[in-house]
Structure formats: C-alpha cells, structure tokens
PDB file of N, CA, C and O in Angstrom:
ATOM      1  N   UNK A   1      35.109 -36.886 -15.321  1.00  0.00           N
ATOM      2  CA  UNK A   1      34.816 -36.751 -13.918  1.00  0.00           C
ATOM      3  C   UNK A   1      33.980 -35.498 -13.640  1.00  0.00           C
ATOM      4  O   UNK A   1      32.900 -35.656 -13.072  1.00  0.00           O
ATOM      5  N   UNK A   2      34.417 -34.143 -14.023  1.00  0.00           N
ATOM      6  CA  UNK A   2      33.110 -32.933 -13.931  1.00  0.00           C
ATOM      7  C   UNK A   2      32.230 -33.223 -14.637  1.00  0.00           C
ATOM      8  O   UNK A   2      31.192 -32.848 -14.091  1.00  0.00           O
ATOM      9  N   UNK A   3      31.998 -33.755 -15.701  1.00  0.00           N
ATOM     10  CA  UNK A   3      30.489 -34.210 -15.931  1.00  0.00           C
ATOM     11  C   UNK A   3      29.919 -35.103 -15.330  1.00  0.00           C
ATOM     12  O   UNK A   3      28.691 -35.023 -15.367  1.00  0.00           O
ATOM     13  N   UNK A   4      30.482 -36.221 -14.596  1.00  0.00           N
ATOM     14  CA  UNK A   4      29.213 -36.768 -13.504  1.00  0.00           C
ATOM     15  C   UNK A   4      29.338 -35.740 -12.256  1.00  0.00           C
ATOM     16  O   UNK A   4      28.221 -35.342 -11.924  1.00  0.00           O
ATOM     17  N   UNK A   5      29.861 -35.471 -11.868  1.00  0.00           N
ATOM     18  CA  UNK A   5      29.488 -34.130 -11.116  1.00  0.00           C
ATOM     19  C   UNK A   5      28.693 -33.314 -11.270  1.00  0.00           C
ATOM     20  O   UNK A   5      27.947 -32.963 -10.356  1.00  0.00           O
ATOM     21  N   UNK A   6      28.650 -32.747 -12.613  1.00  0.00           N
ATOM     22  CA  UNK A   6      27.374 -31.776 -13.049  1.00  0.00           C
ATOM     23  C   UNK A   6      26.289 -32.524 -12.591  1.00  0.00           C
ATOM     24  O   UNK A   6      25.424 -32.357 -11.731  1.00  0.00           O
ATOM     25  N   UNK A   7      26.768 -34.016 -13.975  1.00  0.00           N
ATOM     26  CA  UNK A   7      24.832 -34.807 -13.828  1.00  0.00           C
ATOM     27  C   UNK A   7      24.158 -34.664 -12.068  1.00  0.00           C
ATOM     28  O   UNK A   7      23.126 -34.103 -11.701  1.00  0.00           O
ATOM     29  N   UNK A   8      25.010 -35.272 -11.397  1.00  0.00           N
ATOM     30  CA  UNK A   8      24.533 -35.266 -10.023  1.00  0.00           C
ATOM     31  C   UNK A   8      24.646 -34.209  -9.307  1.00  0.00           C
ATOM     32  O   UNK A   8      24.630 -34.477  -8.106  1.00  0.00           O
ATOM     33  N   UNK A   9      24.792 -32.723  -9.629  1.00  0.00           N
ATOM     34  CA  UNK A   9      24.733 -31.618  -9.110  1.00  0.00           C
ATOM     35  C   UNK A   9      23.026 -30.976 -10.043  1.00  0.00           C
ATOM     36  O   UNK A   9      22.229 -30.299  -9.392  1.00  0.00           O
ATOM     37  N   UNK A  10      22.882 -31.149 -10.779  1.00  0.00           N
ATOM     38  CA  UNK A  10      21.689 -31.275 -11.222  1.00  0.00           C
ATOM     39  C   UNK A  10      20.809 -31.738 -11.192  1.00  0.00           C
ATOM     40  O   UNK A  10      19.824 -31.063 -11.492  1.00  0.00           O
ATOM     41  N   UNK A  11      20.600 -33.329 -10.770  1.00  0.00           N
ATOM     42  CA  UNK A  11      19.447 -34.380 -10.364  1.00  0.00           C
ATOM     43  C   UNK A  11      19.354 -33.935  -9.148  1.00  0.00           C
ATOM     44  O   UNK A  11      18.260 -34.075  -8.601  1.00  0.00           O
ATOM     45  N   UNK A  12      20.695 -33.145  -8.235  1.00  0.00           N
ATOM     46  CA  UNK A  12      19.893 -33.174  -6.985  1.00  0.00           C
ATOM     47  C   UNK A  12      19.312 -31.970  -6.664  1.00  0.00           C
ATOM     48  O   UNK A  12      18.732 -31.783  -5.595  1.00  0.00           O
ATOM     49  N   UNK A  13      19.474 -30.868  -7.815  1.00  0.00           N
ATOM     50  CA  UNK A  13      18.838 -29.520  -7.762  1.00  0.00           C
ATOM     51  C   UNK A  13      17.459 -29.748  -8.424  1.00  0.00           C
ATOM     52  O   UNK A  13      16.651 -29.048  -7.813  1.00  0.00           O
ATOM     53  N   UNK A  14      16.902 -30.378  -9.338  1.00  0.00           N
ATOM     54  CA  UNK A  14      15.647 -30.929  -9.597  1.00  0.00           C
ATOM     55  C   UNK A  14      14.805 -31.853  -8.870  1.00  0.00           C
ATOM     56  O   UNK A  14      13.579 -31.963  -8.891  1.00  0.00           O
ATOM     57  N   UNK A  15      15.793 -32.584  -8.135  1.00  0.00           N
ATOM     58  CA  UNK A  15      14.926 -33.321  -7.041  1.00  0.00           C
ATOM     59  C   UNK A  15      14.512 -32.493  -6.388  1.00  0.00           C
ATOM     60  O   UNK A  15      13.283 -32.537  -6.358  1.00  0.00           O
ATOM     61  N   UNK A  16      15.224 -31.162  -5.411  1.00  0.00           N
ATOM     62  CA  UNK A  16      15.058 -30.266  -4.366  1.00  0.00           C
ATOM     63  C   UNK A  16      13.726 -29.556  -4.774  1.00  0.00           C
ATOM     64  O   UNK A  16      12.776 -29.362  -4.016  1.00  0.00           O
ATOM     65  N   UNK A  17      13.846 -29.022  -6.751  1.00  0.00           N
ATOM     66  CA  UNK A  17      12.729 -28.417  -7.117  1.00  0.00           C
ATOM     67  C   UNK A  17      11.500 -28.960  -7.079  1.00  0.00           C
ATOM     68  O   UNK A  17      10.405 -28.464  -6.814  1.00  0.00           O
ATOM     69  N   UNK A  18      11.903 -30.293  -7.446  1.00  0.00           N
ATOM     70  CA  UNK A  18      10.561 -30.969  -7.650  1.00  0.00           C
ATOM     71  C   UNK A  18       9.399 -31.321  -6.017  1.00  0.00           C
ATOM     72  O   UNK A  18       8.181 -31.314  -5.838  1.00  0.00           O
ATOM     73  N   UNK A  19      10.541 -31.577  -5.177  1.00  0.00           N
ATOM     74  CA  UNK A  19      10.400 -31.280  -3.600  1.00  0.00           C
ATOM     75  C   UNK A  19       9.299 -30.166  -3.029  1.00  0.00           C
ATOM     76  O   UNK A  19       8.228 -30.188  -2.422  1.00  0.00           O
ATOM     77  N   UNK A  20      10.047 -29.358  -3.491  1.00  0.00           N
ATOM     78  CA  UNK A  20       9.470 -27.821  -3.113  1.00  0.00           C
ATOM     79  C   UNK A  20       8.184 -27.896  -3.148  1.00  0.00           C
ATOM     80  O   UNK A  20       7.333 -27.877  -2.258  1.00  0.00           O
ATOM     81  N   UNK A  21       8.093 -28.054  -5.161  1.00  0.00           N
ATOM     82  CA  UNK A  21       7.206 -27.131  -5.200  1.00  0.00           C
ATOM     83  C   UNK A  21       5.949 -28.150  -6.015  1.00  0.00           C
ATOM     84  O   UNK A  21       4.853 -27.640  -6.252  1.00  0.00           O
ATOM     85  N   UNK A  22       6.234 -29.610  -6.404  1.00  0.00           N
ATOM     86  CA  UNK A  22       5.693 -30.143  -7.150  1.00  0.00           C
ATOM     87  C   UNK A  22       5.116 -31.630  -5.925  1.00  0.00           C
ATOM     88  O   UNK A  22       4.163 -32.284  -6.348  1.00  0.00           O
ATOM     89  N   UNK A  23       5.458 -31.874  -5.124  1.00  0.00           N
ATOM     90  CA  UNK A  23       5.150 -33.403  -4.644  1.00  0.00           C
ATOM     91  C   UNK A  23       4.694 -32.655  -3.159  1.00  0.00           C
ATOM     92  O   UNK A  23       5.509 -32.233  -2.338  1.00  0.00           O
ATOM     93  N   UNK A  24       3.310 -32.596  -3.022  1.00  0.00           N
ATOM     94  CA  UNK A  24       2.663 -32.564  -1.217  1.00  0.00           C
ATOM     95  C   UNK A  24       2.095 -33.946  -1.131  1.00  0.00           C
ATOM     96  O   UNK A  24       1.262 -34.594  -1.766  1.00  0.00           O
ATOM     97  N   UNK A  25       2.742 -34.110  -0.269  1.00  0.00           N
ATOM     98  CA  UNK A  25       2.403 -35.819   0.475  1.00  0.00           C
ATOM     99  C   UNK A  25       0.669 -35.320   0.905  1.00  0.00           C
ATOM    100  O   UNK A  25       0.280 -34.152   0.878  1.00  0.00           O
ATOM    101  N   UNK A  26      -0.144 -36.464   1.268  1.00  0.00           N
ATOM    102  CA  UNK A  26      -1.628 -36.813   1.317  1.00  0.00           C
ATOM    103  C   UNK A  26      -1.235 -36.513   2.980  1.00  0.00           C
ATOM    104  O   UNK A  26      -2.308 -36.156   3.466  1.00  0.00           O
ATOM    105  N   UNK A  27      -0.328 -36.499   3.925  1.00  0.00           N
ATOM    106  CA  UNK A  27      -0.943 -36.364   5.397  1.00  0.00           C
ATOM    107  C   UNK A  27      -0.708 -34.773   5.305  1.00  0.00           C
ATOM    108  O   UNK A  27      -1.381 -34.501   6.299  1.00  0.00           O
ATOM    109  N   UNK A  28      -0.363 -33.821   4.961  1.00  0.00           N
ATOM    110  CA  UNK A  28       0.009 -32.848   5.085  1.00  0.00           C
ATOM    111  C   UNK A  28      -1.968 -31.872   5.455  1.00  0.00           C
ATOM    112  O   UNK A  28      -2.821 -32.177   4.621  1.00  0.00           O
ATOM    113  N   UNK A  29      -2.297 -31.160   6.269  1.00  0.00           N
ATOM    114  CA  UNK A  29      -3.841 -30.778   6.747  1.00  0.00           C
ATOM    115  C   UNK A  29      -3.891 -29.715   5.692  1.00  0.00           C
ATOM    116  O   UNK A  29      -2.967 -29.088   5.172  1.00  0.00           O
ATOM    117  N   UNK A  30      -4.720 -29.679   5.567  1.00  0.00           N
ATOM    118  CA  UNK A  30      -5.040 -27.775   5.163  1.00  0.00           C
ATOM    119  C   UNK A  30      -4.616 -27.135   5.809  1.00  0.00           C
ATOM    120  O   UNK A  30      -4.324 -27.460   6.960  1.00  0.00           O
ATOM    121  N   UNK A  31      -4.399 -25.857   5.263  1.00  0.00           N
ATOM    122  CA  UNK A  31      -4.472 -24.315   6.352  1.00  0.00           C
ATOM    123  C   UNK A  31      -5.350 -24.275   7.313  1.00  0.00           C
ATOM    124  O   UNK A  31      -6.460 -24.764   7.099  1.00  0.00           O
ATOM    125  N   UNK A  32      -5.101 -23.787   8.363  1.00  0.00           N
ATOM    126  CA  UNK A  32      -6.256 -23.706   9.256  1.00  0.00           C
ATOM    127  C   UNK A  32      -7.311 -22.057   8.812  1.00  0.00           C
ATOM    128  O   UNK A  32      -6.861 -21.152   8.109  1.00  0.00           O
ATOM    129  N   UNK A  33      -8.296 -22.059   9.254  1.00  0.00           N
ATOM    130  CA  UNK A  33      -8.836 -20.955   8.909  1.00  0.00           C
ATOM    131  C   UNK A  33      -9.076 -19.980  10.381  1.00  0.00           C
ATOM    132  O   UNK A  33      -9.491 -20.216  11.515  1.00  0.00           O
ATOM    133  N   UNK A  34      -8.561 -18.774   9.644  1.00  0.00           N
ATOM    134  CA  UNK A  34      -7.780 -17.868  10.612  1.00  0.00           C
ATOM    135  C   UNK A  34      -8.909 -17.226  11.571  1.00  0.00           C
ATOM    136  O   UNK A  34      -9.731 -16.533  10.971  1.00  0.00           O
ATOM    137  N   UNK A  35      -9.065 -17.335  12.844  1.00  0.00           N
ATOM    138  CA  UNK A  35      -9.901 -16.577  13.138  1.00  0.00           C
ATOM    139  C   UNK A  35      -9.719 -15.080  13.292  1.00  0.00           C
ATOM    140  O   UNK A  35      -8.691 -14.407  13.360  1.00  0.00           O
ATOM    141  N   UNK A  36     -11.241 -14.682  13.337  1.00  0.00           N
ATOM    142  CA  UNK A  36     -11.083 -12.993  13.519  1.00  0.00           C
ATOM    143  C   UNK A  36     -10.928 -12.243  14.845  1.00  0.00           C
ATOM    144  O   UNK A  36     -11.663 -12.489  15.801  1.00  0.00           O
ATOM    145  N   UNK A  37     -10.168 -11.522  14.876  1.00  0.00           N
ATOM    146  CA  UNK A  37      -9.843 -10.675  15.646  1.00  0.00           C
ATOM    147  C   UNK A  37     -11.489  -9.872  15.998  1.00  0.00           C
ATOM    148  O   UNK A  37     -12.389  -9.785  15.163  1.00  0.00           O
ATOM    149  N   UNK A  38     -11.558  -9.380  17.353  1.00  0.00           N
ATOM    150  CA  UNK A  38     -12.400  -8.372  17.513  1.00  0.00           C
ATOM    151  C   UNK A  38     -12.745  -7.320  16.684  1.00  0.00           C
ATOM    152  O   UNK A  38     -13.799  -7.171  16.065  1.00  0.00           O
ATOM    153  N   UNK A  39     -11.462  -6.373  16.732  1.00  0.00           N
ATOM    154  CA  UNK A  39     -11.336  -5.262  15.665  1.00  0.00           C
ATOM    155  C   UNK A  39     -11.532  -5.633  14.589  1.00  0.00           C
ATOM    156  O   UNK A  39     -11.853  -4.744  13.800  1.00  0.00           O
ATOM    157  N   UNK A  40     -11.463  -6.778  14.146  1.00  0.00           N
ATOM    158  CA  UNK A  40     -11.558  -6.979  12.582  1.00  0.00           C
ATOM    159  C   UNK A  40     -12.946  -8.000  12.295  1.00  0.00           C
ATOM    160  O   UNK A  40     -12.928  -8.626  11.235  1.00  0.00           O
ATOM    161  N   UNK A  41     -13.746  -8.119  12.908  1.00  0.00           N
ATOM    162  CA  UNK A  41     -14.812  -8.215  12.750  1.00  0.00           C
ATOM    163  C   UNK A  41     -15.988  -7.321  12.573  1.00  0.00           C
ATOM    164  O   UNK A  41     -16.191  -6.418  13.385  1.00  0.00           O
ATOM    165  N   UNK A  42     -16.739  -7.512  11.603  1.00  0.00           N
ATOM    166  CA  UNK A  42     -17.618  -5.885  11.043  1.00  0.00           C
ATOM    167  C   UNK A  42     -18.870  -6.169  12.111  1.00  0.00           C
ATOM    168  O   UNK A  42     -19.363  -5.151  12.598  1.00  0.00           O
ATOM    169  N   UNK A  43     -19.462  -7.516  12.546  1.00  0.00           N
ATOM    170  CA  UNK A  43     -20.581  -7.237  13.093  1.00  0.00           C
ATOM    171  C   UNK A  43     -20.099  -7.024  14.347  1.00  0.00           C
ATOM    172  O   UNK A  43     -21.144  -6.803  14.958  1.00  0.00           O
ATOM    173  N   UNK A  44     -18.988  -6.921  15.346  1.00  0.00           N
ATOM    174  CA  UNK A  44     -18.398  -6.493  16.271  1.00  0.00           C
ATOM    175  C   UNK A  44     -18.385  -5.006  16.401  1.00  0.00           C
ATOM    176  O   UNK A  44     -18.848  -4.315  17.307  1.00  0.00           O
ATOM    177  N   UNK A  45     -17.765  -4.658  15.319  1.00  0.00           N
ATOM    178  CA  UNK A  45     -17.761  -3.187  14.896  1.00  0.00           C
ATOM    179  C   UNK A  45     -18.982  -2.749  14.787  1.00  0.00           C
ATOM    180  O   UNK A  45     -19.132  -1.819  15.580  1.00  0.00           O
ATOM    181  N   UNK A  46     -20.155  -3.015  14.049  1.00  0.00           N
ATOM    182  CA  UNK A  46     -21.015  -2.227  13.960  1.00  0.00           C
ATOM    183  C   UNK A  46     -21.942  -2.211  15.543  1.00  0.00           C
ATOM    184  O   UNK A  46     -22.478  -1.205  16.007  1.00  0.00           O
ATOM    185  N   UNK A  47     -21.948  -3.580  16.173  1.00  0.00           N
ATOM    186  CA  UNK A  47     -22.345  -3.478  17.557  1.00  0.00           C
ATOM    187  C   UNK A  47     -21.813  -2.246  18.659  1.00  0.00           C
ATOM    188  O   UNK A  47     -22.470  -1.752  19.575  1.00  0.00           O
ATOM    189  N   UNK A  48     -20.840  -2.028  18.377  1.00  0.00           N
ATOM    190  CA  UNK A  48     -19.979  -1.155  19.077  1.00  0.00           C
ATOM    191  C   UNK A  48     -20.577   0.140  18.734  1.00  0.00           C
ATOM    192  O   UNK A  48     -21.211   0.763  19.585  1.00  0.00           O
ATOM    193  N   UNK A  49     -20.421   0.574  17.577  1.00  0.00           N
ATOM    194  CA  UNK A  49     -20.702   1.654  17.315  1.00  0.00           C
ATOM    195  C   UNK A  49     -22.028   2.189  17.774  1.00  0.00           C
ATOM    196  O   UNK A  49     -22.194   3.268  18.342  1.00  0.00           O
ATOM    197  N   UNK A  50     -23.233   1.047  17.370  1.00  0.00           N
ATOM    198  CA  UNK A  50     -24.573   1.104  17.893  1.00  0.00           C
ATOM    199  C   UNK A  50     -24.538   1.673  19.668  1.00  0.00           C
ATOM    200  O   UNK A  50     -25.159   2.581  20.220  1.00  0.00           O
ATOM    201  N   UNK A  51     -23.417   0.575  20.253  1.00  0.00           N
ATOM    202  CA  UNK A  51     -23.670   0.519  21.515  1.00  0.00           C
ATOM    203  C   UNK A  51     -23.352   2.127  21.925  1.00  0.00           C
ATOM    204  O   UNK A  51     -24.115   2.581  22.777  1.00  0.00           O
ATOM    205  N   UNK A  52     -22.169   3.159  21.346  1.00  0.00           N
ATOM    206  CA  UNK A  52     -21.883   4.040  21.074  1.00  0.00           C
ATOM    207  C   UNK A  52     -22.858   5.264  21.128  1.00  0.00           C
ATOM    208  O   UNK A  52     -22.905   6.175  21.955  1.00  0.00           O
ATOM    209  N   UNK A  53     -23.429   5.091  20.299  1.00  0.00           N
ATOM    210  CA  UNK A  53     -24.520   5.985  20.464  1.00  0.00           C
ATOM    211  C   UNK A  53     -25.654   6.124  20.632  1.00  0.00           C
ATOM    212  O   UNK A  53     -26.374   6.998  20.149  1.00  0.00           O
ATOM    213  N   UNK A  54     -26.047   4.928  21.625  1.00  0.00           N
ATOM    214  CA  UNK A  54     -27.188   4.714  22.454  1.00  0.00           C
ATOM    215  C   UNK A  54     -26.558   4.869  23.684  1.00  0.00           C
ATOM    216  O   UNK A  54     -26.416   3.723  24.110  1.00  0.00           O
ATOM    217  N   UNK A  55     -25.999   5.838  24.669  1.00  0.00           N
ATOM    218  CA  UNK A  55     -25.631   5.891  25.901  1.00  0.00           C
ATOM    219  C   UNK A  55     -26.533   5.123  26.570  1.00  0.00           C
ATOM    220  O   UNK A  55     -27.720   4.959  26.288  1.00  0.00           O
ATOM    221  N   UNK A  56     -25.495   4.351  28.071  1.00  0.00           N
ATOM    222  CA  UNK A  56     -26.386   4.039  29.088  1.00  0.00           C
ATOM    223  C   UNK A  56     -26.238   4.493  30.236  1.00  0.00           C
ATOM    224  O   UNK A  56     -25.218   4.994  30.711  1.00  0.00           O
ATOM    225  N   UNK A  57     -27.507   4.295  30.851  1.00  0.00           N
ATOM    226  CA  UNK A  57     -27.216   5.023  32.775  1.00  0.00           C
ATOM    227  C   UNK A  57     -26.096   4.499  33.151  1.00  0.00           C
ATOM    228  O   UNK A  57     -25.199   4.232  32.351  1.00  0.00           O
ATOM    229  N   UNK A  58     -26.015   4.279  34.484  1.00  0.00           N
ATOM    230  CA  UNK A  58     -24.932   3.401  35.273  1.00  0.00           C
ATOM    231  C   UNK A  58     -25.306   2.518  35.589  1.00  0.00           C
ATOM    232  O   UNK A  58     -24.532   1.631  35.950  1.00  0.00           O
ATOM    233  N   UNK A  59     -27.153   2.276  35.612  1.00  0.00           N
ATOM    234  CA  UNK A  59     -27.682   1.276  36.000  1.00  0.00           C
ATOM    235  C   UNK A  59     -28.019   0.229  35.172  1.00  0.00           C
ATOM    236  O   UNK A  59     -28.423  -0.889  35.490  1.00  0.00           O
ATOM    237  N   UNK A  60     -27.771   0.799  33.836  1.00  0.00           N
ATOM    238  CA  UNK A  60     -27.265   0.093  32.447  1.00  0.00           C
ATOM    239  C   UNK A  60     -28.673   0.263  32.182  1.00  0.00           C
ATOM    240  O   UNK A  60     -29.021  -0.700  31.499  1.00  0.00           O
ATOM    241  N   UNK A  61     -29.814   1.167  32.439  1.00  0.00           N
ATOM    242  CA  UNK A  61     -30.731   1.349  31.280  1.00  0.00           C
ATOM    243  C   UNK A  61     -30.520   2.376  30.546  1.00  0.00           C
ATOM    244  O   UNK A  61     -29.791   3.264  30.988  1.00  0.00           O
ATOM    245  N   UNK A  62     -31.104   2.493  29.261  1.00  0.00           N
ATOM    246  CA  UNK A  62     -30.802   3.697  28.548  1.00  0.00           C
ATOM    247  C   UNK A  62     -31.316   4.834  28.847  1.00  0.00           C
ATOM    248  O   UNK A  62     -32.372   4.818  29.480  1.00  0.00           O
ATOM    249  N   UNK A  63     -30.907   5.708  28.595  1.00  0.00           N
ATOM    250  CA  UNK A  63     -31.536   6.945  28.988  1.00  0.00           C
ATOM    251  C   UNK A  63     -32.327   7.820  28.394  1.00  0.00           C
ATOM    252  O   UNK A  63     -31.918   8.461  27.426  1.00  0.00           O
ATOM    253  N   UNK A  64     -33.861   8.010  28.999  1.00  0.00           N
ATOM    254  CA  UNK A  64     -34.663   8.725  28.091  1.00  0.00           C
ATOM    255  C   UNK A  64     -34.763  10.102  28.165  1.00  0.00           C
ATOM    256  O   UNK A  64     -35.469  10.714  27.363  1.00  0.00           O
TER     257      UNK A  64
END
C-alpha cells in the first residue's frame, strides 16, 4: 500500500514538473514588449539636455 502511494505521489510531482516547466500550450502570446519610460529613453534625454542649454525667451525664441 505505501508503494502505490509513493508511485502516485511521484507521477503527480513529475506531472506538476513537467507542467511547469516543459509543456507551453500554442495559445499562450508572447511577452509584450515593454515600453519606455520618458526618463529612460536616451533620445528623450539627450533632447532635454539640448533643450537645456539652449535657453529660451518667454516668448519661446532663443536668445541672442
């Protein structure tokens, strides 16, 4: 009697494994791809910085 217990305490810990980490069903999507944050965008950043040290009037032209 504890050895069919084992057996089936074992088929169902290999099923679980095999679950996990071995069987992705075909509807499952990709990852989505993450968008970027402001801050973490470099051509954001480097715009900024530009914008930075080109001051503008108030009238938003630059100032010569």
């Amino acid at each position: 009697m504890i050895y069919l217990l084992a057996v089936i305490g074992a088929i169902a810990v290999l099923v679980l494994l095999w679950r996990a980490f071995v069987a992705r069903p075909a509807s499952v999507a990709p990852p989505r791809k993450r968008s970027v944050a402001p801050d973490d965008d470099a051509e954001f950043l480097r715009d900024l910085e530009r914008r930075r040290r080109r001051p503008e009037d108030d009238d938003g032209k630059p100032s010569s």
